[in-house]
N, C-alpha and C positions, 0 to 999 in steps of 0.2 A: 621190552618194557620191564622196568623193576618189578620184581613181588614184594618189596619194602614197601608199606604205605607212606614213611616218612614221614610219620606225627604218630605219637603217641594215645595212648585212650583217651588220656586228663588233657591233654592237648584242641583234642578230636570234641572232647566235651566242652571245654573253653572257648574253642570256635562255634561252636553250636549254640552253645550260650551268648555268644556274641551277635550271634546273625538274627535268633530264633526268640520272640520273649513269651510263643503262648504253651504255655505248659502241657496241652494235650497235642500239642506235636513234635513236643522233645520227648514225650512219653512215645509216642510214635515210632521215634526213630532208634530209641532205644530197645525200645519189641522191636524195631528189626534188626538192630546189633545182633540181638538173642539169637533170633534164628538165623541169620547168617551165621555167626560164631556155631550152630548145632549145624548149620550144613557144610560148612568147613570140614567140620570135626569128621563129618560121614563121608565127608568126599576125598579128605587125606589133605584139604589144601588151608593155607595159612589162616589159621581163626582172628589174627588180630587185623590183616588186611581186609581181610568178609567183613569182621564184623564191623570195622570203620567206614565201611561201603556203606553198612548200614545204617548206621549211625549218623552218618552225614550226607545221606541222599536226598535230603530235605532243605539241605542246607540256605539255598536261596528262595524257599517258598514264600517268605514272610519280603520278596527284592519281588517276586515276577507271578505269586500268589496264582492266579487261574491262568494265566494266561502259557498256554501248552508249546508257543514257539521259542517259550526263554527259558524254561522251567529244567534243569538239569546240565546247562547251556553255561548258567549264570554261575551254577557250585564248582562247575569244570574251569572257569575262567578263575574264578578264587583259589583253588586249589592249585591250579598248574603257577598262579603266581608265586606261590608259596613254596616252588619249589618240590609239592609232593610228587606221589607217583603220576606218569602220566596214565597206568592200568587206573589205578583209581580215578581217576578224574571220567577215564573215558568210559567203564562203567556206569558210573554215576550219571553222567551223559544219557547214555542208553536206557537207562531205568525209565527215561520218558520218549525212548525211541518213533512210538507214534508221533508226538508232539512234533517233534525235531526231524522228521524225516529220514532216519536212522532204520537199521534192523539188528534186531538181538541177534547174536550167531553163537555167544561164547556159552559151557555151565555157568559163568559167574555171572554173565548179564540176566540170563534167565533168574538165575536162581536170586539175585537182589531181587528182579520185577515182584518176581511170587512171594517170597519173604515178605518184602512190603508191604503187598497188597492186602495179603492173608491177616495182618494185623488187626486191619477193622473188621472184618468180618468176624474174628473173633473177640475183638472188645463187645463191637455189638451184640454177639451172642451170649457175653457176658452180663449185661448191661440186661437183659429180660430176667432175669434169674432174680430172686428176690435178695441174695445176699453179693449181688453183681462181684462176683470172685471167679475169676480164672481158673481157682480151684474147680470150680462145680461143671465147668466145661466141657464136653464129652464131645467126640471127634465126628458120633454120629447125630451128634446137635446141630452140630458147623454144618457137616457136609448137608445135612437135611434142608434149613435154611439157606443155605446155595441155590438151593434148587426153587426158593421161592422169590420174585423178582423185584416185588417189590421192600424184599426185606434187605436193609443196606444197599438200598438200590444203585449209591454211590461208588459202590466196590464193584470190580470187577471182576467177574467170575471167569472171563477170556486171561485173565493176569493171574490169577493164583493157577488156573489149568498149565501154565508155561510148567509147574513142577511135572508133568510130565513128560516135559524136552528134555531134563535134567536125569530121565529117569524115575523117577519117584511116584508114584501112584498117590491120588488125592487121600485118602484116608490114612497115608503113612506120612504124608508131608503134613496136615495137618494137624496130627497126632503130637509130630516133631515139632512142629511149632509150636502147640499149644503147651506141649514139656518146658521148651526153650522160656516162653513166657512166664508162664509160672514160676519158674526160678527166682525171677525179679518182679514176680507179680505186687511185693513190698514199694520198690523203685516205681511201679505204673499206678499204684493207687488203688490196682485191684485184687 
């Protein structure tokens, strides 16, 4: 399988734009660009194909919205028509490997699921804070409220743990994540 994503970022965005109209799930998909392009970067492997993984692993949510047997299924059918990679399609795939009957095996499947997931749990942990900034985020905030079940009780705390299939210990991956997001905390709004 190519390591070429075969579409470009402003591409990658253009599709995204195309498919997706609610604004807080194209912020979404861009905090998980972030940290995929940061865990690219740590693992030695291509930031632009990570972070398009990330970027577009949402891609048919707004085509198959809850329902878990299409969801990941639907961005790989659009994607493989388009000619891209077929790593990235089948990634992307996987990122809802429960839904779909699938198992994660690779670091890059893992390392989207956790990317993605870890997203909301730290918006929402921004989101309590009174000046709701990214900045003010602390790793021992996240991991704290992990541990409470009813807080973002929509995130899954079985999915961001995959960072340690990947290697990566909970406190170091969120850390990196939370860096990774901040970067672009301007682009998220927060």
């Amino acid at each position: 399988m190519s390591n070429e994503p075969g579409i470009t970022r402003d591409e990658a965005m253009k599709l995204l734009k195309e498919h997706l109209k609610n604004e807080k799930l194209i912020a979404h998909c861009v905090a998980a660009e972030a940290i995929m392009r940061a865990l690219a970067a740590k693992f030695g492997n291509d930031p632009e194909l990570w972070g398009i993984a990330g970027l577009l692993h949402d891609l048919d949510y707004e085509i198959t919205g809850e329902d878990s047997s299409l969801h990941g299924a639907e961005t790989a059918k659009i994607l493989e028509a388009k000619g891209l990679s077929p790593l990235l399609a089948d990634v992307i795939r996987k990122h809802n490997a429960e839904g779909l009957g699938l198992e994660r095996s690779t670091l890059f499947e893992h390392a989207l699921t956790c990317a993605e997931t870890i997203t909301g749990m730290i918006v929402a942990t921004a989101l309590v804070y009174p000046d709701k900034k990214i900045a003010s985020v602390k790793t021992n905030s996240v991991t704290k409220r992990m541990k409470t079940p009813h807080f973002a009780r929509a995130v899954s705390r079985e999915r961001i743990m995959e960072c340690e299939k990947i290697g990566i210990p909970l406190n170091e991956f969120v850390s990196l994540s939370i860096d990774a997001m901040s970067e672009i905390a301007g682009e998220l709004g927060l």
